[in-house]
ZAVO-779781 format. One record per residue: residue in one letter; x, y, z of N, C-alpha, C, O, CB in turn. Coordinates in steps of 0.2 Angstrom, whole numbers, plus 2048, in hexadecimal, padded with zeros to 3 digits. Glycine has a CB too. Layout:
N
AXYZXYZXYZXYZXYZ...
***
This chain:
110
X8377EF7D18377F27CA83D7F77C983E7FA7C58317F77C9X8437F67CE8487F87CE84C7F77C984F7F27C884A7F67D2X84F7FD7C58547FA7BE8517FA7B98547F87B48577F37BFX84A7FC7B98457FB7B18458027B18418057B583C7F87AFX84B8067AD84C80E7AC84980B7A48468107A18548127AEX84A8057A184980679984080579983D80679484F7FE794X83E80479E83680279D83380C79E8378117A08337F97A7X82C80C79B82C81379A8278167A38258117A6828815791X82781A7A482681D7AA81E81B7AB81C8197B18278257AAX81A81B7A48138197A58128107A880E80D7AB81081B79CX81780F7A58178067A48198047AE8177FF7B182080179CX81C8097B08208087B681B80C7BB81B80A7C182880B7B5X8188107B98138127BC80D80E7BC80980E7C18128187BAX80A80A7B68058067B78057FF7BC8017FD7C08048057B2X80E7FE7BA80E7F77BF8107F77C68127F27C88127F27BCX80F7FD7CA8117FD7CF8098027D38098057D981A8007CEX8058027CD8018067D07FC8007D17F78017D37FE80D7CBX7FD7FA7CF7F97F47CF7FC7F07D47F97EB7D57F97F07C7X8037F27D78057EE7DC8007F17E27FD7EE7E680D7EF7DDX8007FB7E07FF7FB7E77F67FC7E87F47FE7EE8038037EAX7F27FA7E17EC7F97E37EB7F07E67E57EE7E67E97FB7DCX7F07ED7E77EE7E47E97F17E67EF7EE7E37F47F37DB7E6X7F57EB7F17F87EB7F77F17EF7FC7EF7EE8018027EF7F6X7EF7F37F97EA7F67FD7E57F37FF7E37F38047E77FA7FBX7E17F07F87DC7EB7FA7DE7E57FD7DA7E07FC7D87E97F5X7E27E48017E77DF8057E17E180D7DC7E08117F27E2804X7EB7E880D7E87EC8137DE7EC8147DB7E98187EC7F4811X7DE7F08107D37EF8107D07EB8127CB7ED8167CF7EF80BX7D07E48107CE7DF8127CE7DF8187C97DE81A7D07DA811X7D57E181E7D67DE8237D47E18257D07DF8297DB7DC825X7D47E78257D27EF8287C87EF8297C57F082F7D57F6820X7C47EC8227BC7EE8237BC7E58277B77E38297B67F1819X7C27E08277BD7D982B7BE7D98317BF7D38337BE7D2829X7BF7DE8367C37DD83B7C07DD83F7C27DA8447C97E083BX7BA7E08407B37DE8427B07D78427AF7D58477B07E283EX7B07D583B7AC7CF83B7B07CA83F7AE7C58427AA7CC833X7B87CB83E7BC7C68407BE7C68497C07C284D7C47C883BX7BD7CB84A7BA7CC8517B57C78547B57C28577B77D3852X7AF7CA8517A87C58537A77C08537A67BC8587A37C584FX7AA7BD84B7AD7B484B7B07B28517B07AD8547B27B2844X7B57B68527BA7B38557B57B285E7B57AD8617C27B8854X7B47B785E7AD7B88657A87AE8667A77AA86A7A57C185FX7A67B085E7A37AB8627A47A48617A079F86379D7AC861X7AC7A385D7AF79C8607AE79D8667AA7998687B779B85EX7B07A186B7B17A08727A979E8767A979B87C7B57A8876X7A479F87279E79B87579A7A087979A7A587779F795878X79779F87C7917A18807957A68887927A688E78B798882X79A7AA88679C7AF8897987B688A7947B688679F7B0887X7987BB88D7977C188C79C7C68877A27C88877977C4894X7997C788579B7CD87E7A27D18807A77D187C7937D487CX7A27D58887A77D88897AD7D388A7B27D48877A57DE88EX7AD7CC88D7B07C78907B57C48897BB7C38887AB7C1894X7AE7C28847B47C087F7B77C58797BB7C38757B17BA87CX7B67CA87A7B97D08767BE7D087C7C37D28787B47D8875X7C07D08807C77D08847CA7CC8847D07CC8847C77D1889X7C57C48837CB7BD8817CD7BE8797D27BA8767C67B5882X7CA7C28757CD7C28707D27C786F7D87C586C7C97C286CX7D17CD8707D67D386E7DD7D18757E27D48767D07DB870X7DB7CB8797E37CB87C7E57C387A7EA7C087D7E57CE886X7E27C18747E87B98717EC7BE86B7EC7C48687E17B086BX7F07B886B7F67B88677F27BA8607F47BF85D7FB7B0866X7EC7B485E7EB7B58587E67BD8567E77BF8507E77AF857X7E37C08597E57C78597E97CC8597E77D28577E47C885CX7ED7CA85B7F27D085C7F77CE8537FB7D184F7F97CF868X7F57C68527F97C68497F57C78457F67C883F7FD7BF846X7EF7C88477E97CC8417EB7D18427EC7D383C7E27CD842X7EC7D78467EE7DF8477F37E08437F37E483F7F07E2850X7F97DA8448007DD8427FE7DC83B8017E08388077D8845X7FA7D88397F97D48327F97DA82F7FD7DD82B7F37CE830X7F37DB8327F07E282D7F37E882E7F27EB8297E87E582FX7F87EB8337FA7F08338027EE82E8047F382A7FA7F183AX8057E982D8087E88288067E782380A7E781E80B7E4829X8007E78217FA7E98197FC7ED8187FF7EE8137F27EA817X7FB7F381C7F97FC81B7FF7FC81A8008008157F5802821X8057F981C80C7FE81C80E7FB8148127FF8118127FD823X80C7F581380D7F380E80B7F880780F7FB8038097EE80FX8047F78078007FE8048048048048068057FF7FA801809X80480780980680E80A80D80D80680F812803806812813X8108098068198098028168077FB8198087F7822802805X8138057FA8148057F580E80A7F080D8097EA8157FF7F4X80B80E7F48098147F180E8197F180D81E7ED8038167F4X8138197F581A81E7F581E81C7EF82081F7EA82081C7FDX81E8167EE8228137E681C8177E281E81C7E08228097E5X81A8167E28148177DD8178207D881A8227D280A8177E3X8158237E181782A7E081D82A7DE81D82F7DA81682E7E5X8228277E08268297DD8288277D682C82A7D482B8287DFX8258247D38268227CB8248297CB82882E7CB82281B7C6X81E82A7CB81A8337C98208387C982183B7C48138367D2X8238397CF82783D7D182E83C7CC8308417CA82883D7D9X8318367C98358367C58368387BE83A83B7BA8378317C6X82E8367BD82B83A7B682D83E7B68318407B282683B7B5X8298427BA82884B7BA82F84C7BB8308527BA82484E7BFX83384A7BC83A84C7BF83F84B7B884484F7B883C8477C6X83F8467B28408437AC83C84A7A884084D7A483D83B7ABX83684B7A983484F7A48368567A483485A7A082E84F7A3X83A8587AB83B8607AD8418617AB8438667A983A8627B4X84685A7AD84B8597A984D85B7A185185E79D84C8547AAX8488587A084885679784685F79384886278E84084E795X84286279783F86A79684486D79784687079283886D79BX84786C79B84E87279D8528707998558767978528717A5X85686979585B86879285A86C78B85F86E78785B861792X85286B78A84F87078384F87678385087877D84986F782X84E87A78885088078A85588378685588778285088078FX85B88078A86188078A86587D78486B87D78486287D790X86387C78286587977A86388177586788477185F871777X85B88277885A88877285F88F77686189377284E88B771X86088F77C86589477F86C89377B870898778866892787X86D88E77B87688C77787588E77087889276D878881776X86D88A76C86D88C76786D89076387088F75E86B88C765X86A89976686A89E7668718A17658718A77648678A076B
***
């Protein structure tokens, strides 16, 4: 959304507030199945003992790219709830501007 200064703050703030609501529920998903995705994965391995194959799973590859998966969700998430905030922050920073310029006009005016 880089370079839409002509788009208005509200429009820039909605559409990047809708990036970081898919980017969350991204992260979420991976975050509340990680459990179920464990278990499944448990009992591909078949008629093991519970502690045996929670260790065959948590040390494969395909584990450790579920972890990363999800931990690259959240960071996903988390930037772009920092974008988010910062549209917020440019606002407020445009409208403190714009008050002071007013100020200072009725100061000159005077």
């Amino acid at each position: 959304m880089e370079g839409d200064e002509n788009m208005p703050w509200s429009e820039q703030y909605r559409i990047q507030g809708e990036i970081w609501c898919d980017a969350e529920a991204g992260a979420q998903i991976l975050e509340d199945s990680k459990s179920a995705v464990m278990a499944q994965w448990q009992t591909e391995l078949g008629d093991i003992p519970v502690n045996r194959a929670e260790q065959t799973v948590k040390a494969s590859n395909r584990w450790r790219d579920y972890i990363t998966d999800t931990v690259n969700a959240r960071k996903a998430a988390n930037l772009a709830k920092v974008r988010l905030e910062a549209i917020k922050m440019k606002a407020m920073e445009y409208q403190a501007k714009e008050a002071n310029q007013r100020v200072e006009m009725r100061i000159i005016g005077r």
